[in-house]
C-alpha positions as CSV (number, residue, x, y, z in Angstrom):
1,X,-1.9,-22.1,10.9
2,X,-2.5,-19.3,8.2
3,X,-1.1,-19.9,5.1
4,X,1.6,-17.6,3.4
5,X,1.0,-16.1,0.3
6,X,4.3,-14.8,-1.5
7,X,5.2,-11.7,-3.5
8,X,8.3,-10.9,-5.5
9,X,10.2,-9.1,-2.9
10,X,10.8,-11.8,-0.4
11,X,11.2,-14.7,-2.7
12,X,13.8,-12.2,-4.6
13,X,15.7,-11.2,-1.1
14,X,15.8,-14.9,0.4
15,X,17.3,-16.1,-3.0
16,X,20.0,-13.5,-3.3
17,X,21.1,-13.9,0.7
18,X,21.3,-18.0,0.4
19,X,17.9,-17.8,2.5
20,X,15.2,-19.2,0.2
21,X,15.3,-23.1,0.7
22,X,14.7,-22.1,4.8
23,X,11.2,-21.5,4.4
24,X,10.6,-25.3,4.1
25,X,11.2,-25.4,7.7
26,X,7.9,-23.5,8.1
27,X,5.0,-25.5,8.3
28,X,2.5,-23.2,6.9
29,X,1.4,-23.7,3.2
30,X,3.1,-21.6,1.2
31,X,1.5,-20.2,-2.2
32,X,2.5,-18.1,-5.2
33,X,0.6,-16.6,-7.7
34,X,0.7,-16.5,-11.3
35,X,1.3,-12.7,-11.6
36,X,4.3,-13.5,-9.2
37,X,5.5,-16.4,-11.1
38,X,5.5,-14.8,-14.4
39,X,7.3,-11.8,-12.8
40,X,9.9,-14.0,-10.9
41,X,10.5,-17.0,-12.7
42,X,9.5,-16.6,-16.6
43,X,10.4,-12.7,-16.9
44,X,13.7,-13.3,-14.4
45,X,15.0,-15.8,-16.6
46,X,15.9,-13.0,-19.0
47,X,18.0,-11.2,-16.8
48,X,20.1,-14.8,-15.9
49,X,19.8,-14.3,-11.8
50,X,21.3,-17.0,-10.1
51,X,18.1,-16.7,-7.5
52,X,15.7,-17.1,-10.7
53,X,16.6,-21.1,-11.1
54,X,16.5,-21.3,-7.3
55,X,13.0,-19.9,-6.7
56,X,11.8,-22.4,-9.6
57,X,13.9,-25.3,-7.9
58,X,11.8,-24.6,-4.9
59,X,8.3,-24.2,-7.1
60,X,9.1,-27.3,-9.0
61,X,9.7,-29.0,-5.4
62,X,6.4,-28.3,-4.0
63,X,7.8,-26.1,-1.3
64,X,6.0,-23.5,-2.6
65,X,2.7,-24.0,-4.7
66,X,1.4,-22.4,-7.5
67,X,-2.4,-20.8,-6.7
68,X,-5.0,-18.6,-8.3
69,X,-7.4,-16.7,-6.5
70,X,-11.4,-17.6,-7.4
71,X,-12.7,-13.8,-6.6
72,X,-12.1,-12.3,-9.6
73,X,-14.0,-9.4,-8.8
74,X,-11.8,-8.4,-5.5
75,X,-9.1,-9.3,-7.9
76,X,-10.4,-6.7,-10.1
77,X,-11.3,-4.4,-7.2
78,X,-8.1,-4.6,-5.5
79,X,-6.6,-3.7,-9.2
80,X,-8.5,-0.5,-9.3
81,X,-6.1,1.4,-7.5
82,X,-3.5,2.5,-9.8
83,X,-0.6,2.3,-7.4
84,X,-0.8,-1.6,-6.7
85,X,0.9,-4.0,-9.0
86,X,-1.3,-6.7,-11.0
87,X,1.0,-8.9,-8.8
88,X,0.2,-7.2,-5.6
89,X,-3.7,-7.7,-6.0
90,X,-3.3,-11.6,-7.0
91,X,-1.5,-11.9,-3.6
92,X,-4.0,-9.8,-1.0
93,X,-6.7,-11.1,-3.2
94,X,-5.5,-15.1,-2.3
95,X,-4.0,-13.9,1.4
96,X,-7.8,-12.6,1.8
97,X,-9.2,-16.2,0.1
98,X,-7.3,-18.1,2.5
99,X,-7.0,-15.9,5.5
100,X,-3.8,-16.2,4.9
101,X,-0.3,-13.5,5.3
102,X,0.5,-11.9,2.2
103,X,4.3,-12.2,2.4
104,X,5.5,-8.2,0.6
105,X,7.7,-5.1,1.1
106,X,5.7,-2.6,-1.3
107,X,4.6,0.0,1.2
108,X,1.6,1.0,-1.1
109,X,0.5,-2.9,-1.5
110,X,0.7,-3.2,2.8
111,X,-0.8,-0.5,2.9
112,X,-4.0,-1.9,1.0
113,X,-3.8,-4.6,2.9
114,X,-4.5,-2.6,6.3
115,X,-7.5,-1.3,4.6
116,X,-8.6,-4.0,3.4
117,X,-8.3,-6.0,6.7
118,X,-5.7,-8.7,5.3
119,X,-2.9,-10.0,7.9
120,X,0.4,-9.1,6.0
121,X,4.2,-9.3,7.0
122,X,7.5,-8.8,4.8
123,X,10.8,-10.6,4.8
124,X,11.7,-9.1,7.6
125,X,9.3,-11.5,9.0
126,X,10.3,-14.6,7.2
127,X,14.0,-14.0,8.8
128,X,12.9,-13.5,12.3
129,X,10.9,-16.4,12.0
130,X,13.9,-18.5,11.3
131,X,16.1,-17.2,14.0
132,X,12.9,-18.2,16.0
133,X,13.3,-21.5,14.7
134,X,17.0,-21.8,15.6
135,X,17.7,-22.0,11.9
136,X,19.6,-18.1,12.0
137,X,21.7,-16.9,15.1
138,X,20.9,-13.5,16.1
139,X,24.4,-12.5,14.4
140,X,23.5,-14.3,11.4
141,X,20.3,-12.7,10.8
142,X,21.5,-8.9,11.7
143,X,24.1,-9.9,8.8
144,X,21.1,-11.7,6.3
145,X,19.6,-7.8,6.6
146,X,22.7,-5.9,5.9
147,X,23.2,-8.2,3.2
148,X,20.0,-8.1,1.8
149,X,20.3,-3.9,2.2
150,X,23.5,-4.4,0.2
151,X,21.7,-6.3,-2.9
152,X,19.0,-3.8,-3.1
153,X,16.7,-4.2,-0.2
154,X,15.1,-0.5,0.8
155,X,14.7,-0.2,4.4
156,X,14.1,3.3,6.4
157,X,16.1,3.8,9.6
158,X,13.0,3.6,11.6
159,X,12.4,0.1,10.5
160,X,16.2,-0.8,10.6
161,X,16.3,0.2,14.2
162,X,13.0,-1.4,14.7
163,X,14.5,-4.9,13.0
164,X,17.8,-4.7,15.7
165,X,14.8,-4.1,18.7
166,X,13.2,-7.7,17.5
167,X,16.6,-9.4,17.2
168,X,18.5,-7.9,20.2
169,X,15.5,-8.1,22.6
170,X,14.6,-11.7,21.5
171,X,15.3,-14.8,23.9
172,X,17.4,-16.6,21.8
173,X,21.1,-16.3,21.9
């Protein structure tokens, strides 16, 4: 089982839908960086987020572990390109380590991550998998995405009508 690697974005999401302490049901290892974990936990602090203190409740739990990736040059590399976040590289850089998914939204990040040959999936991803899991009905997670839409998730048409393909033509009821 490939290990997921976690930006921001879905950690963020999950925590402000009531979502984030699901993705102990997946059995994968589940990693964060220290870019991400500065960004998340120590910078979020300062703006008092309820989903802050839960994000660290699930750190400080183990359900998620902190990790570093050892290539500092393809760290370095990867943070060449001006459009992707120190963050961003620390993630595809470890998801590339560990032949893992790197878990993000940022279209310019994915898109690096097709270049660079590194398996990548967004939230999107992490929510489907738990209607897979029977842990989300199909109504449920068609709500989660409006929901997470109406705290600030971007999503284009094209991938919201993609999102109601996955969910309405899935075997689950």
């Amino acid at each position: 089982m490939k290990p997921l690697i976690f930006d921001a974005t879905p950690l963020i999401c999950l925590g402000k839908i009531g979502l984030l302490r699901k993705i102990e049901h997946f059995t994968e290892d589940k990693y964060i960086t220290n870019p991400i974990y500065n960004e998340v936990v120590v910078e979020g602090k300062k703006s008092g987020e309820p989903e802050v203190f839960l994000i660290e409740s699930v750190i400080k739990a183990g359900i998620i572990q902190k990790r570093t990736p050892t290539n500092k040059q393809y760290v370095k590399y990867l943070n060449e390109n001006p459009r992707i976040h120190v963050g961003d590289a620390d993630v595809l850089a470890l998801a590339a380590e560990l032949d893992g998914i790197a878990l993000l939204d940022d279209d310019e990040a994915r898109g690096m991550a097709e270049i660079e040959g590194i398996d990548h999936h967004g939230t999107i991803y992490l929510l489907l998998g738990m209607m897979k899991m029977g842990l989300l009905t199909k109504d449920e997670t068609l709500e989660k995405v409006d929901e997470m839409i109406h705290v600030g998730w971007r999503c284009s048409t094209e991938l919201y009508a993609g999102i109601l393909k996955a969910v309405r033509s899935s075997d689950l009821r």
